[in-house]
TIVEXLUM-803346 format. One record per residue (C-alpha): residue number from 1; residue in one letter; y, z, x. Coordinates in steps of 0.001 Angstrom, whole numbers. Layout:
<rs>
<r n="NUM" res="A" v="Y" w="Z" u="X"/>
...
</rs>
This chain:
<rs>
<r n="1" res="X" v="-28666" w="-58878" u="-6671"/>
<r n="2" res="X" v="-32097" w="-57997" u="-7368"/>
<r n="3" res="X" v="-31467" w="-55843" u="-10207"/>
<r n="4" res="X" v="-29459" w="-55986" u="-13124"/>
<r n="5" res="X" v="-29193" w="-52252" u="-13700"/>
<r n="6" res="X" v="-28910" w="-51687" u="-9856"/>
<r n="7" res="X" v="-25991" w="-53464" u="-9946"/>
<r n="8" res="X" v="-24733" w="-52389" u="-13369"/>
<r n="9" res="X" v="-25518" w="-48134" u="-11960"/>
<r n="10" res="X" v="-23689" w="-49387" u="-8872"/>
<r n="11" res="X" v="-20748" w="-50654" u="-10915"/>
<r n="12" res="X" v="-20571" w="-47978" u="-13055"/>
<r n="13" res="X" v="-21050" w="-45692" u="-9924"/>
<r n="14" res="X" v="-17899" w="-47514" u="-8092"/>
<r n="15" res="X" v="-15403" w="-47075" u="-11169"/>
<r n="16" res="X" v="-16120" w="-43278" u="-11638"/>
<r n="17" res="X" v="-15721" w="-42721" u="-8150"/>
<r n="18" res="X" v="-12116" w="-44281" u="-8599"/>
<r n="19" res="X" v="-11357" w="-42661" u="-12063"/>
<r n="20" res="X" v="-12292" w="-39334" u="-10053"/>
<r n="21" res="X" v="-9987" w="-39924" u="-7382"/>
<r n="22" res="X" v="-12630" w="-40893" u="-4962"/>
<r n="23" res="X" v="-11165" w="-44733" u="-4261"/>
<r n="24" res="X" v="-8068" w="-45137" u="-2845"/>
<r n="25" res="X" v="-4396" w="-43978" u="-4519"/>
<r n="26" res="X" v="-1066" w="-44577" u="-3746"/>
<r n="27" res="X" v="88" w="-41598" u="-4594"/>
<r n="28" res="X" v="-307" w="-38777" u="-1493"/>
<r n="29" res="X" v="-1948" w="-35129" u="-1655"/>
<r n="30" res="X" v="557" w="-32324" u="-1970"/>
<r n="31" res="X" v="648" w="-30215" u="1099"/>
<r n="32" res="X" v="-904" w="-27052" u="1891"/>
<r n="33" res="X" v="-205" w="-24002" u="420"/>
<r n="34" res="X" v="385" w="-21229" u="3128"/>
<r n="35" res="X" v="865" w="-17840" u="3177"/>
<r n="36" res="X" v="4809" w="-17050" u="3838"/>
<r n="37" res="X" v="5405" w="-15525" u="6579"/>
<r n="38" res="X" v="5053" w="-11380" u="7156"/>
<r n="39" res="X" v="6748" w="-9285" u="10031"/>
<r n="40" res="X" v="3770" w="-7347" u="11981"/>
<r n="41" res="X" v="2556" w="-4599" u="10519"/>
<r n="42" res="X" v="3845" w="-1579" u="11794"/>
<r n="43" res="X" v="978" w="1105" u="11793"/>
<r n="44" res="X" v="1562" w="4328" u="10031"/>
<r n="45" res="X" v="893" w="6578" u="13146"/>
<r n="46" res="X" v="3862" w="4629" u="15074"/>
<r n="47" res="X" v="6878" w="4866" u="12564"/>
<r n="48" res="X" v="8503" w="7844" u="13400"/>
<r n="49" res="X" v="8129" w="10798" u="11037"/>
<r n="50" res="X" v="9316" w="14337" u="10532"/>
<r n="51" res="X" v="7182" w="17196" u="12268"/>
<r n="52" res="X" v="8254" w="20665" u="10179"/>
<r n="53" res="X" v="6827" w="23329" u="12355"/>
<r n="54" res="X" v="7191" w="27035" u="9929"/>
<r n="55" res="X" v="6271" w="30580" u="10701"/>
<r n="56" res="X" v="6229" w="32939" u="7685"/>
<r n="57" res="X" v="6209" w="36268" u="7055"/>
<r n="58" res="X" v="8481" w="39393" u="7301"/>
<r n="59" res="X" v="10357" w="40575" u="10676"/>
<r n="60" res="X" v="10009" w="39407" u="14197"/>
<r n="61" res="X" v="6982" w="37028" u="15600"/>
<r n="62" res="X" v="6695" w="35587" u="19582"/>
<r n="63" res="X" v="6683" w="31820" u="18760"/>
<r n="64" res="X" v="5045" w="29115" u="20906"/>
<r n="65" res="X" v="4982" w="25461" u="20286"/>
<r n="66" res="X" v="4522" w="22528" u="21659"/>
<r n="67" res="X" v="4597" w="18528" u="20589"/>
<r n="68" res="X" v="3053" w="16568" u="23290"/>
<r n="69" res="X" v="77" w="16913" u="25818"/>
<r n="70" res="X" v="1779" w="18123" u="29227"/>
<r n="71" res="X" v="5030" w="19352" u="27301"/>
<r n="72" res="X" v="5739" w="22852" u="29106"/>
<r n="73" res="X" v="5402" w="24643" u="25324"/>
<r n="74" res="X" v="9018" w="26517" u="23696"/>
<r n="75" res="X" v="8775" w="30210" u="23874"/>
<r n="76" res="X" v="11135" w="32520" u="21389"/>
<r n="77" res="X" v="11311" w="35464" u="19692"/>
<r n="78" res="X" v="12594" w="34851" u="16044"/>
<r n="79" res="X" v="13031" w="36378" u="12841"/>
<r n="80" res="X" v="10762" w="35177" u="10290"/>
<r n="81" res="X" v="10340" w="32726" u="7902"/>
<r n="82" res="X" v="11335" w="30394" u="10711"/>
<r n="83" res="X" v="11286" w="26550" u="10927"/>
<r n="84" res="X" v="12070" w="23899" u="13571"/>
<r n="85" res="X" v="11667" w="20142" u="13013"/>
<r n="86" res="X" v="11485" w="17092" u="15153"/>
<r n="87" res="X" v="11159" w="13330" u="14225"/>
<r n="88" res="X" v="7977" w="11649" u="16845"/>
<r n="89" res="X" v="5874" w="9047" u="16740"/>
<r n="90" res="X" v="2536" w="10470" u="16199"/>
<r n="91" res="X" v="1163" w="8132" u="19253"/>
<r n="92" res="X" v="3305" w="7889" u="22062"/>
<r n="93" res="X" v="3352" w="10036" u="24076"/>
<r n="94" res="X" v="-53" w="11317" u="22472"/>
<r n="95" res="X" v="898" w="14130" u="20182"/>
<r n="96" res="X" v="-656" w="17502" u="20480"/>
<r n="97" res="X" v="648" w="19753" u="17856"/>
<r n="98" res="X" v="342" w="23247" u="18687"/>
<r n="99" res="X" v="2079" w="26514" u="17011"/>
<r n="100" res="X" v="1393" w="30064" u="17639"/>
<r n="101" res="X" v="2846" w="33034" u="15781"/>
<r n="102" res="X" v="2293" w="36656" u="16809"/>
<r n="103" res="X" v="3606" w="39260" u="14402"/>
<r n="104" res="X" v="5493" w="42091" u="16151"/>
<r n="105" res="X" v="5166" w="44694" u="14242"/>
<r n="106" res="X" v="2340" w="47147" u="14228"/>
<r n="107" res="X" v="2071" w="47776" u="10147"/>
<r n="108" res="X" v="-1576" w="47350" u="8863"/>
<r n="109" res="X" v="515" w="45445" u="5616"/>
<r n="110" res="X" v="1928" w="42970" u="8435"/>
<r n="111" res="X" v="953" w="39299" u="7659"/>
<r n="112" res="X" v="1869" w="35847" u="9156"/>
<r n="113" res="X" v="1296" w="32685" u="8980"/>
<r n="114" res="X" v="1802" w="29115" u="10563"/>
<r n="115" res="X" v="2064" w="25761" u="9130"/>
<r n="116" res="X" v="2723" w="22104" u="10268"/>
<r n="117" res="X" v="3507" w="19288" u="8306"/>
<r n="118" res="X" v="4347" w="15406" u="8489"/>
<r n="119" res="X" v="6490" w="13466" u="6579"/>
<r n="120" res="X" v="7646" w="16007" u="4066"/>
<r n="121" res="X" v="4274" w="16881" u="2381"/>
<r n="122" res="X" v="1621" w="16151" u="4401"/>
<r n="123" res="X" v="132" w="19805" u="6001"/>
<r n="124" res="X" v="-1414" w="19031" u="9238"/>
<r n="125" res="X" v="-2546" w="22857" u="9172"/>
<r n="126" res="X" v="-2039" w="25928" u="8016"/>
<r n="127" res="X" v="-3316" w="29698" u="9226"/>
<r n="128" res="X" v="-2963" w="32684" u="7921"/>
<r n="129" res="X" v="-3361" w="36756" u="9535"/>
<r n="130" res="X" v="-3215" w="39827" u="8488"/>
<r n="131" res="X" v="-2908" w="43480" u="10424"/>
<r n="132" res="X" v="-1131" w="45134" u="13492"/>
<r n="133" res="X" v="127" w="42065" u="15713"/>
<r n="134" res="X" v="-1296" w="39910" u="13768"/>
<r n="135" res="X" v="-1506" w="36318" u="15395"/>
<r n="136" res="X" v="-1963" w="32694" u="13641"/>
<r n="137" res="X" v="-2447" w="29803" u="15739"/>
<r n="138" res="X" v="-2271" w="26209" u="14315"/>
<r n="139" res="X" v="-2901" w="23453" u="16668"/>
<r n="140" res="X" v="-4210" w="19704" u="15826"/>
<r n="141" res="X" v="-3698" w="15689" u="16737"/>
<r n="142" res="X" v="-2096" w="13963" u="13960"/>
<r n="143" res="X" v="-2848" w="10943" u="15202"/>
<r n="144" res="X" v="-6894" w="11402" u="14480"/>
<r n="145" res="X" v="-5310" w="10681" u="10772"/>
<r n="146" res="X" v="-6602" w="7014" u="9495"/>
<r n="147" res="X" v="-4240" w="4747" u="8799"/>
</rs>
């Protein structure tokens, strides 16, 4: 060696390196951790969920609604408060929520209103008239909700 204290750094050098681990071992690396396994993630807008479709107010109301693009929409006339529910998938077929409520009675005190909601508690939208025939449309695509 040239050096003394080359070879005394190189020494020194060698036997941390194997102190450290760095040299060989006979004892083997544990494996990998991994991340257990998760089914796929179901998005929110494809679970199915409850559509409450509710008219409210006092007497009778023509009633449209419909829950899909295309559908050919349900026409009635009801007493009010009315309700109708249906369990969907807010994607498939692409949901078009649409409710329409026309008061028919001729009072100037006449008021109604529509509302839809999803899963229980969530209002999708809710309107609100007032006067002779009064008329309250709600209409909206849940699945324009994020995720």
């Amino acid at each position: 060696m040239r050096n003394p204290i080359t070879a005394i750094t190189l020494l020194a050098l060698a036997g941390g390196g194997l102190a450290c681990g760095f040299g060989g071992s006979s004892e083997q690396a544990p494996p990998p951790i991994t991340a257990p396994s998760t089914p796929e993630r179901v998005s929110l807008l494809e679970a199915p969920v409850e559509v409450l479709f509710e008219v409210t107010g006092k007497g009778e109301a023509d009633i449209t609604y419909a829950y899909e693009y295309g559908q050919t929409p349900t026409r009635l006339s009801a007493e009010t408060p009315w309700r109708t529910t249906t369990t969907r998938s807010l994607t498939e077929p692409v949901m078009l929520v649409t409710l329409t409520a026309r008061a028919t009675g001729t009072s100037t005190d006449t008021t109604i209103g529509c509302r839809v909601t999803i899963g229980g508690n969530v209002i999708l939208v809710e309107k609100t008239a007032h006067g002779p025939r009064a008329e309250a449309t709600c209409s909206t695509v849940p699945s324009a909700l994020t995720t």
